[in-house]
C-alpha angles and dihedrals in degrees: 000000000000141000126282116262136198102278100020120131105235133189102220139163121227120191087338091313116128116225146157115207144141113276120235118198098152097097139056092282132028114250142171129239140188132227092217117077105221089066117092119226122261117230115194115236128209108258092017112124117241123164116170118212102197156325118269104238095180145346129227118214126194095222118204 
């Protein structure tokens, strides 16, 4: 396994929530955004809880 890296999908767990989103560690502060629109970016709070399980290394799509 390796480290996270700026624009890798993650699956990662915030304050006990399960999510899989791109990692931004470009700013100030990490943060985790969504490719879809209508999800809001997660900025990463001092204090707040974040472990990151792993790094997505494909996806697997049932096409129809």
């Amino acid at each position: 396994a390796r480290e996270p890296r700026h624009g890798d999908i993650v699956v990662a767990v915030i304050d006990n929530e399960l999510t899989a989103k791109q990692l931004d560690r470009q700013g100030p502060t990490p943060c985790l955004r969504a490719h879809h629109p209508d999800f809001a970016v997660i900025d990463l709070r001092p204090g707040q809880e974040l472990r990151i399980w792993g790094v997505v290394g494909g996806v697997v799509r049932r096409l129809p």
